[in-house]
N, C-alpha and C positions, 0 to 999 in steps of 0.2 A: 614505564615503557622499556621493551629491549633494545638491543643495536638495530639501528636500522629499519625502525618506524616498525618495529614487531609488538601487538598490544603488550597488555600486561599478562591475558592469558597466556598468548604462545609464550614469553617469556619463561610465565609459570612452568607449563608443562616441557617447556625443554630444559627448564634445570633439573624437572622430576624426571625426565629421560637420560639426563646423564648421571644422574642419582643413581638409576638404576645402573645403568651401563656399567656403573663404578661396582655393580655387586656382579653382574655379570661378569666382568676382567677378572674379579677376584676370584670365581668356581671355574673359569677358562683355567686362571692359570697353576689352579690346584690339580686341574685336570691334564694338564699338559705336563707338568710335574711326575705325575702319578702314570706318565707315560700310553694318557686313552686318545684317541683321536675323535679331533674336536671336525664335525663333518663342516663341507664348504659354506651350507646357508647360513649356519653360525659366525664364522668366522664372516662371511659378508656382511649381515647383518649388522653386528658391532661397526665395522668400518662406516653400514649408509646411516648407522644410526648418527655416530660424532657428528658424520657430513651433513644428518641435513639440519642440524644446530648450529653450523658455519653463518657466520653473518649474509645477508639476501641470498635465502638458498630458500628457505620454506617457510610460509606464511600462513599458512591454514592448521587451526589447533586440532583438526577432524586427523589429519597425518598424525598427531604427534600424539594424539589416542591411542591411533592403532600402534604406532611404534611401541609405549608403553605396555600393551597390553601383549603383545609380541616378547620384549623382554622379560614380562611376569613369565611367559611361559619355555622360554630358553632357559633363564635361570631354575627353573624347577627342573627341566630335563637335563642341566649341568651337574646340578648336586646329584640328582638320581644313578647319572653315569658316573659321579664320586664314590658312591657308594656308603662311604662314610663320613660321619662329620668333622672335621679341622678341629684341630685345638686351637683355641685361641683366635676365632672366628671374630674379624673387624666387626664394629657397631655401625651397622649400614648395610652391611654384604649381605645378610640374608629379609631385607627391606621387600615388600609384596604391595604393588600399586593398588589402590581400590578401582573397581570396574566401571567408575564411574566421570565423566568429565569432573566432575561438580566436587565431586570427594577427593580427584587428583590435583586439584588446586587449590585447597586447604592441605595436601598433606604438600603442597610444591612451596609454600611458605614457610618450611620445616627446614629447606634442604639448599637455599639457593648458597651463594658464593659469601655473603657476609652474615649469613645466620647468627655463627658461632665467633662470637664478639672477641671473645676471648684467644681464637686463635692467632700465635706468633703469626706477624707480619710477613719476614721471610719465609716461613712454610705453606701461608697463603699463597703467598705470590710463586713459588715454584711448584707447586700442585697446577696452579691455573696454569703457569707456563706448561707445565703438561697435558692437560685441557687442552688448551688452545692448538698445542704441535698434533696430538690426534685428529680435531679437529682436519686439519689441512693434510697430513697424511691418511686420513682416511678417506679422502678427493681424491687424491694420486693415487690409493691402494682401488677407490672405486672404479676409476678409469680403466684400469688396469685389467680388474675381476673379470669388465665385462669382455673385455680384448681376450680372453684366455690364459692369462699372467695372473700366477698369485703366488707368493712363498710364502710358504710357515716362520721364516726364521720373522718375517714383519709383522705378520697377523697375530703371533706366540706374543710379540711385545708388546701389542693392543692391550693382549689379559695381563701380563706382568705390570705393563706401565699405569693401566687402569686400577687397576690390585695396589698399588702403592697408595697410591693417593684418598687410600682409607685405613691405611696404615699409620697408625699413632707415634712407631718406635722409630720412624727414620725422619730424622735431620736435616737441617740443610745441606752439610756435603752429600749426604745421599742421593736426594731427591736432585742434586744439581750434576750427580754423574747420569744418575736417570734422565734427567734433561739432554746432557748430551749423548746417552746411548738413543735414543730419540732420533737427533741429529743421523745418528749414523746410521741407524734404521729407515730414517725416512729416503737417507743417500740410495740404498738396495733399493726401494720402494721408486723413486725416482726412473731408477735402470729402472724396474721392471717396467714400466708405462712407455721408456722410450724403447724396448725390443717389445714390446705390444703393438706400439702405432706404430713403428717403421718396419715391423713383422707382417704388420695388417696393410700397408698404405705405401711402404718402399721409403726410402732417404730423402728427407725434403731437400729439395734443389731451389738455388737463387731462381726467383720469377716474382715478374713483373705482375705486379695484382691495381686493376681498375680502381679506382676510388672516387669514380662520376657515377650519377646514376642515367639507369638503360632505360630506354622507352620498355612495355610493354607488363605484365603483371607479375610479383616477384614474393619469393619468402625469404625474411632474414632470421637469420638462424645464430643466437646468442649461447655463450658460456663455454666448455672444452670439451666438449664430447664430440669425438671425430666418428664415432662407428654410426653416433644419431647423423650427423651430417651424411655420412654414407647411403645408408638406407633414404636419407630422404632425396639425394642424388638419383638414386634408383627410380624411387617410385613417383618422381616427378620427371624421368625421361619422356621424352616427346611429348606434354604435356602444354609446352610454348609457355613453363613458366622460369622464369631468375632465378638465382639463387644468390644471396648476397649473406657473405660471415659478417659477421659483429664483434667489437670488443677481444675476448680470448681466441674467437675463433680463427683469427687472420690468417696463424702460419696456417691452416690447412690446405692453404694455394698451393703449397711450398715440395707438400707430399704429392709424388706420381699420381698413386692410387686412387687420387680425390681431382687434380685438377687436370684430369684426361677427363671427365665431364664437363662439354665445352657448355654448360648452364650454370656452373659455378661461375660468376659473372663478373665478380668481386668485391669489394666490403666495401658496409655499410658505416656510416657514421664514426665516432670515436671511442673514448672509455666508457664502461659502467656510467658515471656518475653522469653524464649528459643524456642519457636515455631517454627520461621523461617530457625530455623539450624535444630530441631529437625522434620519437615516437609519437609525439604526438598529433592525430590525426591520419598519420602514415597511410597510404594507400594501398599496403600492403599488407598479410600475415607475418607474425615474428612467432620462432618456438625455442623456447628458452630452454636449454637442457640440462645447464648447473647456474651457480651463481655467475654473475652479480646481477639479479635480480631485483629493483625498485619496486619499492610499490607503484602498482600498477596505476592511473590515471582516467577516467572517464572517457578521456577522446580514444580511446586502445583497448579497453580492457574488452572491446569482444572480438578484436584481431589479435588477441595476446594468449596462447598457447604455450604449455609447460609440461614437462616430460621428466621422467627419472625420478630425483631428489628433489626437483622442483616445485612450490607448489601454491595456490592461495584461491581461497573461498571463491572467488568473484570472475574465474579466468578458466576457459575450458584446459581438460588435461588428455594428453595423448597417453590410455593406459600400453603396459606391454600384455599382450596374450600369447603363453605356449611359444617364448622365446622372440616374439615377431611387434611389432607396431605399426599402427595403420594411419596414416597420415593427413586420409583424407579430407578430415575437418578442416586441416589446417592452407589443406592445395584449394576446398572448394573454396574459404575466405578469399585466399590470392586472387581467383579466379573473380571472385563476385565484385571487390576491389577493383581488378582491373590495373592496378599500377601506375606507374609514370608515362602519360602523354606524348612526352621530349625525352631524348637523351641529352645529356651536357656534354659538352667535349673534353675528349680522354686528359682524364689525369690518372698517374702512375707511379706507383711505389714499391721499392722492392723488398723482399720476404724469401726465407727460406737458409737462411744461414746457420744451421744446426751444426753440432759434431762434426760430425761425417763429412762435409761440406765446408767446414773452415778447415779444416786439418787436411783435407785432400790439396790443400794451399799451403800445408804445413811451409816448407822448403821455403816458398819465395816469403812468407812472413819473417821464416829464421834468417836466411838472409840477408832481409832490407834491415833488420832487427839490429843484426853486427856492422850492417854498412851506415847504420846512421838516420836510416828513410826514415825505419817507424821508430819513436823515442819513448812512447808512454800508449797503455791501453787502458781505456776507463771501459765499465762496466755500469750503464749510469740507465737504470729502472726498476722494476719492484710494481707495487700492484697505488694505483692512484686513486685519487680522492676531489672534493671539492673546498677542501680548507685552504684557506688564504697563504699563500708563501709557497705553495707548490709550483710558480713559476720559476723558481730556482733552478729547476731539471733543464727548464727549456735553456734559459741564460746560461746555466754550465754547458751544455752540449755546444751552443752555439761558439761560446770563448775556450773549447779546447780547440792547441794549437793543429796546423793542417798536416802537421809531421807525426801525428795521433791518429788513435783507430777507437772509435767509439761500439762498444758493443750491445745490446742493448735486448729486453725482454718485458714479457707481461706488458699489463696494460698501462704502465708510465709513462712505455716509449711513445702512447698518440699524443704525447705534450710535444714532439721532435720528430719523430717520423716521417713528415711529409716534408720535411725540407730536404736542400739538395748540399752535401757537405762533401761533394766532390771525391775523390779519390787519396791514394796513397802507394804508390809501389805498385801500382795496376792494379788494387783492390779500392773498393767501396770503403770510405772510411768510414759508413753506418754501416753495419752489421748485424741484420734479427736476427735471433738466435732462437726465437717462437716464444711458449707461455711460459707461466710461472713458472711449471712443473718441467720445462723446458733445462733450468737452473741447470741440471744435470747437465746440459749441453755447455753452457759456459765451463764448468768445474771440471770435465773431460776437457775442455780448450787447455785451462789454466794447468793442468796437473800435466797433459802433454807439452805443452813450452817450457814447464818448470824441467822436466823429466830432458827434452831436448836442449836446456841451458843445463841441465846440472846440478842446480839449485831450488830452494824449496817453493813455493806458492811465494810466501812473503819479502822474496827476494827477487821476484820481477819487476818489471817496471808493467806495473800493473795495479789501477786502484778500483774499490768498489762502492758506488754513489748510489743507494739505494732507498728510494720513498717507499715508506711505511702509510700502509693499511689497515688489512684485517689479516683476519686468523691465520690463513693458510703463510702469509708469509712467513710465521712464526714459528712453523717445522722448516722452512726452507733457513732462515735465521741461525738455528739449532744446529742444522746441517753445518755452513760455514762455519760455525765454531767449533765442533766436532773436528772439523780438519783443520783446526786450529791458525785456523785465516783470520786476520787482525787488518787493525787501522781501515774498518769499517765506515764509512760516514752512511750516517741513515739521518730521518728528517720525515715530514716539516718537524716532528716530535720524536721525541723517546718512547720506546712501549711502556704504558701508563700502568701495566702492569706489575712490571718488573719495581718491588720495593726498593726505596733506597741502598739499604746494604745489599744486594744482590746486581741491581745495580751498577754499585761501586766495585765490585767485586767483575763483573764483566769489562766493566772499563779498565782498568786494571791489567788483568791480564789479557784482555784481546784488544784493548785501547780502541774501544767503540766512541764514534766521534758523532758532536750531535751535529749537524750543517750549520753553518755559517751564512756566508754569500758567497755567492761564485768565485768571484774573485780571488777573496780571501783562502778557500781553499785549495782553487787552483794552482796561488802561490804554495799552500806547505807541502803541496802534494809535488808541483813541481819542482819546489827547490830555488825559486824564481821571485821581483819584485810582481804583484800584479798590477796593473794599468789603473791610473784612476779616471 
């Protein structure tokens, strides 16, 4: 089986698409070398190919055909635009799918992750650490493409970084500065999605977002695609039906652009991982536009709509035609559903604390900062799970002290978010800061306080408590250590990735910590006995 209840086929054929992919990076970045221009659908392509091997992102092995068969024929018009052949051509790179499901998954048992018995540990494990950071930057480079943001300097290191990792001559220091040029590419890659969405949508602003459900018929709309949310804002006007985010989608309250449609209503439910109880039977349509995608359940799976990268056998899909998507399927479900009976009475939560928006607080933060008010900021989210000890988030948040500012992102923060932690200096002392991909907006916080104290990131009074997932946190991970941000605590696990000596080698010089108990760490962190 793969992650995330994926059979063994799709497994199969999404190692044989990144098989490929690895021969594609490699003619990209021979071609980018040689100074040709590699056109847009290529350079896309690569990016939704990583993405839609991202853990609950595509479930149907009919995609991952086409994708294959797609890359057979990019990589022939790569070489073609090479012109000539490389010396010294990796064993892989010029690899050619057969056309057949059936023949790609005998040749996919050739190619997976531990095939080759024999290769060094650490050069497994930081190959895949590269893997994995494409993977999730090529979410945030997706988002991105379709907002009208793309840069060469990020797409260029898809073919380089891909190119490597069939690369026999390079090392473990190599492959681990390539890990962190990663990091730094995926920071650029970051910016571009957040001057895409705040380009397209305006500065998210503090607002109050519903979290009761409304009487009458409704769609809930899962994963981070703010432009799908847009268009279905649209084409659900006057319509008399809801609109409720889910999961990633929260901060989109937050943006002008989106919550001037007074049928954005407000969100639904919690993280990813409670979907399948929390969907189940729902009297509503849901359209799922990126991951975290479950598999789907019998009581839902014919009010369960998927769109983009999204995808699986059993679940209608919203195609795009001639730049447009038509929704309808998905309004008449709503419609035919009928929705909730009752509304419950208003409960409310606040969203929208980005960049732009804690920094325009710059002043009275620096302020209370020297006077005493605020003493410590945690940084305490990342992307969530259903493994046992994850209540640790909730317990920390709740035992930082009230002279703290809690910041918080992705979908960890639904372990805390709906509680009430009072103020600080005439600020909210919870703070969203939006989604993963969001992270950019914390590290513009941190690098401007650092910059207005004077001193580096690792010399604020400032820590970062982050629950580990999947993949995409993996480029955001790479990122923080790029800008060589340390005394990390992550949790409930360590990435099962990362071999022992590489590992120790991260601990070491970025002194990554694995969590504890609350307590525990809130004492080293604050310097304090903690409570028993």
């Amino acid at each position: 089986m793969g992650v995330c209840g994926k059979t063994p086929e799709v497994a199969g054929l999404q190692d044989l698409l990144i098989h490929m992919l690895k021969g594609v990076g490699y003619y990209g970045w021979q071609n980018v070398q040689a100074g040709n221009k590699i056109d847009e659908p290529i350079r896309k392509f690569v990016m939704d190919g990583m993405f839609a091997t991202l853990t609950n992102v595509n479930f149907d092995p009919e995609r991952f055909v086409s994708y294959i068969k797609q890359a057979n024929e990019i990589k022939t018009e790569l070489k073609h635009k090479l012109g000539k052949t490389p010396a010294n051509v990796p064993f892989g790179a010029d690899y050619q799918a057969p056309e057949t499901k059936e023949k790609m998954l005998e040749d996919a048992k050739k190619v997976g992750i531990m095939v080759d018995q024999t290769l060094d540990a650490d050069i497994r494990s930081l190959r895949e650490t590269l893997i994995y950071g494409f993977k999730g930057m090529g979410a945030y480079g997706h988002h991105a493409m379709i907002l009208g943001k793309q840069g060469e300097e990020v797409t260029n290191f898809f073919f380089k970084g891909l190119s490597a990792t069939l690369d026999k001559t390079l090392g473990v220091p190599e492959l681990l500065g390539l890990c962190l040029e990663l990091g730094k590419t995926n920071l650029l890659c970051m910016e571009l999605l957040d001057a895409a969405n705040t380009g397209s949508f305006g500065n998210p602003e503090p607002t109050e977002v519903q979290i009761n459900k409304i009487a009458g018929p409704f769609i809930v709309i899962s994963g981070h695609d703010m432009k799908d949310l847009k268009n279905l804002l649209e084409q659900t006007e006057g319509k008399g039906i809801n609109i409720y985010t889910h999961g990633e989608m929260i901060p989109a309250h937050g943006y002008p652009g989106l919550k001037k449609h007074k049928h954005l209503v407000g969100n639904f439910g919690t993280a990813w991982q409670n979907q399948q109880k929390e969907f189940d039977n729902l009297p509503g349509s849901i359209l799922m536009n990126t991951n975290c995608m479950m598999l789907p359940r019998d009581s839902y799976k014919d009010r369960l709509f998927a769109t983009s990268i999204v995808g699986h056998a059993d679940i209608g899909y919203i195609e795009e035609r001639n730049g447009k998507k038509d929704y309808t399927p998905v309004i008449n479900k709503a419609l035919e559903l009928g929705g909730y009976k009752e509304s419950e009475p208003e409960r409310k939560i606040l969203v929208g604390f980005g960049h732009n928006a804690v920094l325009s607080h710059a002043g009275t933060i620096i302020d209370a900062v020297k006077a005493g008010q605020i003493k410590h900021f945690f940084l305490i989210g990342g992307c969530d799970g259903a493994r046992p000890g994850r209540n640790y988030y909730t317990e920390f948040a709740d035992k930082t002290p009230q002279d703290t500012i809690i910041l918080t992102l992705a979908c960890g923060k639904y372990r805390f978010n709906f509680k009430d932690f009072g103020t600080v200096a005439g600020l909210p002392r919870l703070l969203d800061v939006g989604q993963c991909n969001d992270s950019y907006s914390a590290i513009r916080i941190a690098l401007a306080l650092a910059d207005a104290f004077k001193c580096g990131v690792n010399e604020l009074p400032l820590s970062l408590v982050l629950s580990w997932y999947e993949q995409k946190a993996v480029a955001i991970l790479l990122t923080l250590l790029s800008l060589d941000i340390r005394n990390i605590y992550i949790g409930p696990t360590l990435p099962a990735f990362f071999s022992p000596n590489v590992l120790q080698v991260l601990q070491d010089k970025y002194k990554i910590k694995l969590i504890s108990t609350a307590d525990k760490d809130l004492a080293a962190i604050l310097g304090s006995k903690a409570d028993n």
